[in-house]
VMD Tcl script that builds the backbone (N, CA, C; Angstrom):
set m [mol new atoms 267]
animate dup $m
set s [atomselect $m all]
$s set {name element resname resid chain x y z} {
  {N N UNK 1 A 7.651 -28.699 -10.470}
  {CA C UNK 1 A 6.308 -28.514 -9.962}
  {C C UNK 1 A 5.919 -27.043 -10.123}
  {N N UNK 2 A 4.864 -26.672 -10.561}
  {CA C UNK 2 A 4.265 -25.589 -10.957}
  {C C UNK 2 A 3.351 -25.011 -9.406}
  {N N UNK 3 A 4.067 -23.608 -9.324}
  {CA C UNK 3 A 2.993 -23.149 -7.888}
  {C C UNK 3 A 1.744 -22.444 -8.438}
  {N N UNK 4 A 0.925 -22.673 -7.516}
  {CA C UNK 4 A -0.204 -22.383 -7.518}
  {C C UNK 4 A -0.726 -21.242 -7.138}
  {N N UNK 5 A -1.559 -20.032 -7.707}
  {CA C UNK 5 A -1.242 -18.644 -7.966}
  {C C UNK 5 A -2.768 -18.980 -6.286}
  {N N UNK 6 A -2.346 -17.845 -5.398}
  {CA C UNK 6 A -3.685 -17.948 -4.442}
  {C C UNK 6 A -4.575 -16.764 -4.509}
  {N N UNK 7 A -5.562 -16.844 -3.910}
  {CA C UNK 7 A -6.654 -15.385 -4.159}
  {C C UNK 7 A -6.185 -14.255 -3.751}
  {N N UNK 8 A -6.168 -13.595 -4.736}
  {CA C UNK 8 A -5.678 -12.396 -4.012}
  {C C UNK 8 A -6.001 -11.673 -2.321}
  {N N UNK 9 A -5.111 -10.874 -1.849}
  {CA C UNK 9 A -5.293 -10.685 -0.312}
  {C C UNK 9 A -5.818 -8.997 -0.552}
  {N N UNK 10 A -6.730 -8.523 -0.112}
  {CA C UNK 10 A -7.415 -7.530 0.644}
  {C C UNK 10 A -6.558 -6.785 1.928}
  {N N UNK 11 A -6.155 -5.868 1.754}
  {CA C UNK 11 A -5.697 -5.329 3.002}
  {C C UNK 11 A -5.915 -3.866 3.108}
  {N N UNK 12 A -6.347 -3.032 4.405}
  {CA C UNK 12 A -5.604 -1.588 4.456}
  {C C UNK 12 A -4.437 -1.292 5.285}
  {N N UNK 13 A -4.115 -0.206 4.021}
  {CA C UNK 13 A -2.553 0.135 4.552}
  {C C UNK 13 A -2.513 1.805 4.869}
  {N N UNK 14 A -1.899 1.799 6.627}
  {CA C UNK 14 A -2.485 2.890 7.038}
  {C C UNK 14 A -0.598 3.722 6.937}
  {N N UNK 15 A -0.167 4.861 6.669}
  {CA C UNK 15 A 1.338 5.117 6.635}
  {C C UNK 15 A 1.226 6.355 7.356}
  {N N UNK 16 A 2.236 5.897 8.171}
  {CA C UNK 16 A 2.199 7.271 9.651}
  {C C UNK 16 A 3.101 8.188 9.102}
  {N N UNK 17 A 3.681 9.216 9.091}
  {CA C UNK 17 A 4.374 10.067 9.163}
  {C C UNK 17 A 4.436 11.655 8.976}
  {N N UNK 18 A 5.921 12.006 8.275}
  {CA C UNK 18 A 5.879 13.274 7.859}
  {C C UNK 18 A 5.325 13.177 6.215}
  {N N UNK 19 A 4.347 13.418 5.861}
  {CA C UNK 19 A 4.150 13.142 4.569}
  {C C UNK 19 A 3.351 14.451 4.000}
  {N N UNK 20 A 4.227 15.106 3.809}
  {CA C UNK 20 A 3.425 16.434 3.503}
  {C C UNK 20 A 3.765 16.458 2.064}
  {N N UNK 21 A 4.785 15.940 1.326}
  {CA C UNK 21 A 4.665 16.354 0.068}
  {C C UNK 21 A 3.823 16.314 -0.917}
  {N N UNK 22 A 3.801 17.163 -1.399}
  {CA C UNK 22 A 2.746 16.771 -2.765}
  {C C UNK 22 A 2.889 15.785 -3.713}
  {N N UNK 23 A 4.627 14.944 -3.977}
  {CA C UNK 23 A 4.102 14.163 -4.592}
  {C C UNK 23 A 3.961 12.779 -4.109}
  {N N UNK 24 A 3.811 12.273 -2.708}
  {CA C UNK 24 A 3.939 11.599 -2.325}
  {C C UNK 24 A 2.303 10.248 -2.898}
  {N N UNK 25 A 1.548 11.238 -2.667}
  {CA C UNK 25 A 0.191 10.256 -3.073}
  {C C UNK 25 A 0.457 9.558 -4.667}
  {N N UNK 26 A 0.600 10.659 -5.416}
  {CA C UNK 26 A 1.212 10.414 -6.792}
  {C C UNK 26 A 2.384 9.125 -6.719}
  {N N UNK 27 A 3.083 8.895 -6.058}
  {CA C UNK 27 A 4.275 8.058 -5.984}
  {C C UNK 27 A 3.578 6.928 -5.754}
  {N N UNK 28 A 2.495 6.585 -4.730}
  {CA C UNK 28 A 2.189 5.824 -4.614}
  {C C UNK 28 A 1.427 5.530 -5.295}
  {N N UNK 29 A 0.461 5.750 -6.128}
  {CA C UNK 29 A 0.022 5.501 -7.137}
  {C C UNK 29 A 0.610 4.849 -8.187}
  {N N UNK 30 A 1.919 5.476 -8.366}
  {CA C UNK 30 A 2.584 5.080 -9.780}
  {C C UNK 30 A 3.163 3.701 -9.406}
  {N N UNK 31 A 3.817 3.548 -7.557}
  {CA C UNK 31 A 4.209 2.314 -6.867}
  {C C UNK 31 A 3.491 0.986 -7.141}
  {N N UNK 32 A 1.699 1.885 -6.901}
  {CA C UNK 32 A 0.953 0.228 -6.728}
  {C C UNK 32 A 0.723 -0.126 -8.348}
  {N N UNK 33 A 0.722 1.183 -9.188}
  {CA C UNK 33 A 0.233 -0.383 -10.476}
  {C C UNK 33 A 1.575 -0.757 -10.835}
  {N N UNK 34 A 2.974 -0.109 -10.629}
  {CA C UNK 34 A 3.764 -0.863 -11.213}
  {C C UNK 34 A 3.906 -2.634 -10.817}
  {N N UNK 35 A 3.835 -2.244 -9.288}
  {CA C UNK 35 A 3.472 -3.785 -8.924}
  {C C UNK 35 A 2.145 -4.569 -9.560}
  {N N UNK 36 A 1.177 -4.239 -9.871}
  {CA C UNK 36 A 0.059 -4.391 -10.310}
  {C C UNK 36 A -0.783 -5.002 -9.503}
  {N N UNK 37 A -1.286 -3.900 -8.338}
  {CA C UNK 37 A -1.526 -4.054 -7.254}
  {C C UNK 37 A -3.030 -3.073 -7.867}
  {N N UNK 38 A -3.728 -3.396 -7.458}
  {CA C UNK 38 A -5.726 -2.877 -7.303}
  {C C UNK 38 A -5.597 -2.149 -6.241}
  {N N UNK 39 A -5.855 -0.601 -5.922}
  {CA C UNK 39 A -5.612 0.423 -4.730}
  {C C UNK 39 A -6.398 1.520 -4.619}
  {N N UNK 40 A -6.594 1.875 -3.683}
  {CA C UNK 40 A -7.597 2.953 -3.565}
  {C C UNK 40 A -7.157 3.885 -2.271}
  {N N UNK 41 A -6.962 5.117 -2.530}
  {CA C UNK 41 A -6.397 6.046 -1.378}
  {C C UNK 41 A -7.844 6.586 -0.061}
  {N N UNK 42 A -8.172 6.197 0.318}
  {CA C UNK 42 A -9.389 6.881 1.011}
  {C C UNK 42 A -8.916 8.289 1.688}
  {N N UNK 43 A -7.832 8.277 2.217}
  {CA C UNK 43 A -7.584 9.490 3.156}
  {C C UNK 43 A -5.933 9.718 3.040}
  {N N UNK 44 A -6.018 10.897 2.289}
  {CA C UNK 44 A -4.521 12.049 2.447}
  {C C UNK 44 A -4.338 12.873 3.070}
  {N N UNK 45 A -3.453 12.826 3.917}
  {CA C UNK 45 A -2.575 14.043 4.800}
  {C C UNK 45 A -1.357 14.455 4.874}
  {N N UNK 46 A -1.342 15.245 5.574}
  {CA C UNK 46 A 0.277 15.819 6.039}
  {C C UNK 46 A 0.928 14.746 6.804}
  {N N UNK 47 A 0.082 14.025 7.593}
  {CA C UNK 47 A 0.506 12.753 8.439}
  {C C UNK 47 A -0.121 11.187 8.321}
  {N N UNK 48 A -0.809 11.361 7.425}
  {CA C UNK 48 A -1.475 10.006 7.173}
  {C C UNK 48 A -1.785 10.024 6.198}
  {N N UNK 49 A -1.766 8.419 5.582}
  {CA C UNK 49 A -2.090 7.809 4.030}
  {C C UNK 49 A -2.867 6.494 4.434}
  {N N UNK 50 A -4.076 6.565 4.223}
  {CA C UNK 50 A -4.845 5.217 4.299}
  {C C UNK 50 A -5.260 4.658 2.662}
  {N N UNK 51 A -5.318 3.508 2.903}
  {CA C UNK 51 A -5.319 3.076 1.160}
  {C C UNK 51 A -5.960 1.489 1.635}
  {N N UNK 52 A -6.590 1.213 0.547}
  {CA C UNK 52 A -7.159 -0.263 0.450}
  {C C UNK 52 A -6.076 -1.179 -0.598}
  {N N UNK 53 A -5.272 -2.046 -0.343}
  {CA C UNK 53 A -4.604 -2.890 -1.535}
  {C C UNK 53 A -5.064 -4.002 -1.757}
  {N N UNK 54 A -5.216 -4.672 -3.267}
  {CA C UNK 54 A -5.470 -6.117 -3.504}
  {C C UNK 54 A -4.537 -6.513 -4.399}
  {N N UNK 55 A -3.883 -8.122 -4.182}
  {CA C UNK 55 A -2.920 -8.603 -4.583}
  {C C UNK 55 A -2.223 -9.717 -4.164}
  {N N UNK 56 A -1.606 -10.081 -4.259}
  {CA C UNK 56 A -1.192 -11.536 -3.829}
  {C C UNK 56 A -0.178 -10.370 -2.781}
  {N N UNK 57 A 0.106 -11.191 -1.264}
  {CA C UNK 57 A 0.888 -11.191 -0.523}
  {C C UNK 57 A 2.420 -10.826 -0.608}
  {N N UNK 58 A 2.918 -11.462 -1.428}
  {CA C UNK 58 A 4.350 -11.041 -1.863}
  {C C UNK 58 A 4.266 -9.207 -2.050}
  {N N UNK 59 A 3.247 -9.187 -3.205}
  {CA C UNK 59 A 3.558 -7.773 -3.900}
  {C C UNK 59 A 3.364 -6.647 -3.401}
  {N N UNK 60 A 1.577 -7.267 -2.114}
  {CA C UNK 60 A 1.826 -6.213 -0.918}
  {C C UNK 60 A 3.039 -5.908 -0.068}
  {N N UNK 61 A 3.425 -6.897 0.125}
  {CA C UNK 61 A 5.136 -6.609 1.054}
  {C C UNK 61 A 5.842 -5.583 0.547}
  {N N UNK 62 A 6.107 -5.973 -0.967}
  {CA C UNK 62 A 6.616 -5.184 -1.906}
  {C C UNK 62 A 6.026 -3.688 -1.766}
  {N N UNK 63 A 5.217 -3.450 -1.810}
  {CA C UNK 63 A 4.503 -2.056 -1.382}
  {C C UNK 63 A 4.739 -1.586 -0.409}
  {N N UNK 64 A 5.135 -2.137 0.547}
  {CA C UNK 64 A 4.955 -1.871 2.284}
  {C C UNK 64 A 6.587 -1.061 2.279}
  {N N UNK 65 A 7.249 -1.967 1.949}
  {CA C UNK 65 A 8.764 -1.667 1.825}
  {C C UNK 65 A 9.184 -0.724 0.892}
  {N N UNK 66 A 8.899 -0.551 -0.333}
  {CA C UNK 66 A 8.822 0.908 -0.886}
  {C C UNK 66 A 8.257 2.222 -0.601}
  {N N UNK 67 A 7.318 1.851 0.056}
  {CA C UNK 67 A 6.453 2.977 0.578}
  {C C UNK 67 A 7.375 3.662 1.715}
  {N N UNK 68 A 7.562 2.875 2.859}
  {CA C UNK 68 A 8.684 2.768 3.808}
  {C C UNK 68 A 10.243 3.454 3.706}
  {N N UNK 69 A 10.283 2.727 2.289}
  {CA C UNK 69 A 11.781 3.676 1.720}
  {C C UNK 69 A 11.514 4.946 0.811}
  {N N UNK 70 A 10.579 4.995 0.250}
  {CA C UNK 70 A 9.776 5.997 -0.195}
  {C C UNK 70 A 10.593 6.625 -1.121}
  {N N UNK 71 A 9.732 7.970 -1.369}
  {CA C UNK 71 A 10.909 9.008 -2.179}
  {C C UNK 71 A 11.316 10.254 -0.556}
  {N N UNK 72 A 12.149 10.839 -1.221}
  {CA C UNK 72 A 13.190 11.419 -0.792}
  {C C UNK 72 A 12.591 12.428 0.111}
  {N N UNK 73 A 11.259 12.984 -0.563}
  {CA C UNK 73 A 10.892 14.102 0.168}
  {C C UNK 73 A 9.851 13.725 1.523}
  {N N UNK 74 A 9.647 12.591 2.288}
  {CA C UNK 74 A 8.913 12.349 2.839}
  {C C UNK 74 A 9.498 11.445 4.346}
  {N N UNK 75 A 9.018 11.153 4.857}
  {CA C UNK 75 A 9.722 10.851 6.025}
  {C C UNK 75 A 8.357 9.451 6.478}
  {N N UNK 76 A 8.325 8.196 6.508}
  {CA C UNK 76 A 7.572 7.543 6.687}
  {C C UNK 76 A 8.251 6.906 8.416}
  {N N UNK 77 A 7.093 6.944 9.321}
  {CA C UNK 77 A 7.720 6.642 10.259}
  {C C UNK 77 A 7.252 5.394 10.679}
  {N N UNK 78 A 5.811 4.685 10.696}
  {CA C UNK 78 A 5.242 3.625 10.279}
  {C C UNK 78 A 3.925 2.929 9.337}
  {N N UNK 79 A 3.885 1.994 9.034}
  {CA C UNK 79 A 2.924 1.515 8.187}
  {C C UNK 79 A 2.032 -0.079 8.861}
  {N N UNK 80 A 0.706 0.680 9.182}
  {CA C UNK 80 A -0.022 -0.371 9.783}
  {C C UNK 80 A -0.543 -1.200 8.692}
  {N N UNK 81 A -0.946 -2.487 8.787}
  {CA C UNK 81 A -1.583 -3.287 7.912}
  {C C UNK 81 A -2.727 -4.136 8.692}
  {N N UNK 82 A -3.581 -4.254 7.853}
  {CA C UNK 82 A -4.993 -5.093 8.810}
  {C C UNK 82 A -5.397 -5.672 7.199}
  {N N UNK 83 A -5.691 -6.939 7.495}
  {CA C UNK 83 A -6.645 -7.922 6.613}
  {C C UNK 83 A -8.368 -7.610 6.382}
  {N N UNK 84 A -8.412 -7.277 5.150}
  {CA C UNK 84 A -9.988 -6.852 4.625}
  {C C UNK 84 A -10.739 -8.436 4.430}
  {N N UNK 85 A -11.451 -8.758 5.260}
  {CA C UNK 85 A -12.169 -10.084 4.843}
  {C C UNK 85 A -13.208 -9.639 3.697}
  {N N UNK 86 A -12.675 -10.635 2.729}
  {CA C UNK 86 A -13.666 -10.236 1.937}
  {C C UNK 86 A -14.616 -11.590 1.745}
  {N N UNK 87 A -14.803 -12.769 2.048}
  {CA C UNK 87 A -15.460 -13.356 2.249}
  {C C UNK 87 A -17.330 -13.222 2.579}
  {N N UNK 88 A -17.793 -13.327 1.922}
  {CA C UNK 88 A -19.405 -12.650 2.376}
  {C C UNK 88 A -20.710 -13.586 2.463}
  {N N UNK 89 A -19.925 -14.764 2.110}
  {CA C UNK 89 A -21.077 -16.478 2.015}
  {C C UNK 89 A -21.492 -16.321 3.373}
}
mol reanalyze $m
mol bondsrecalc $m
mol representation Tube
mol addrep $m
């Protein structure tokens, strides 16, 4: 039986921490298209990363958990997620 691919999911992903490095935004960037994830950073800091993701569910996870384990120079302490309705009928 063949599964059935679903609409992609809308989410923002908010990442708490020590995130001061410089290449941390860059990482994530290179993170979401490898997954081939649709992303948009709205807000960079020393302590916060807000970003919009679209993608099937799995691959966001996949994001959540790399981001989380991150690279080396950064210290992620949590990562909020909230559902973007994109529905507009």
């Amino acid at each position: 039986m063949r599964k059935q691919h679903s609409d992609p999911t809308r989410e923002w992903m908010t990442i708490l921490g020590d995130l001061d490095a410089p290449s941390f935004v860059p990482w994530i960037r290179r993170h979401a298209a490898k997954l081939g994830l649709s992303h948009a950073i709205s807000h960079a800091s020393s302590d916060r990363v807000e970003m919009e993701v679209e993608g099937s569910e799995e691959l966001i996870d996949m994001m959540e958990m790399g981001c989380s384990l991150g690279p080396i120079d950064v210290w992620v302490e949590t990562i909020e997620r909230r559902p973007i309705n994109s529905k507009t009928t």
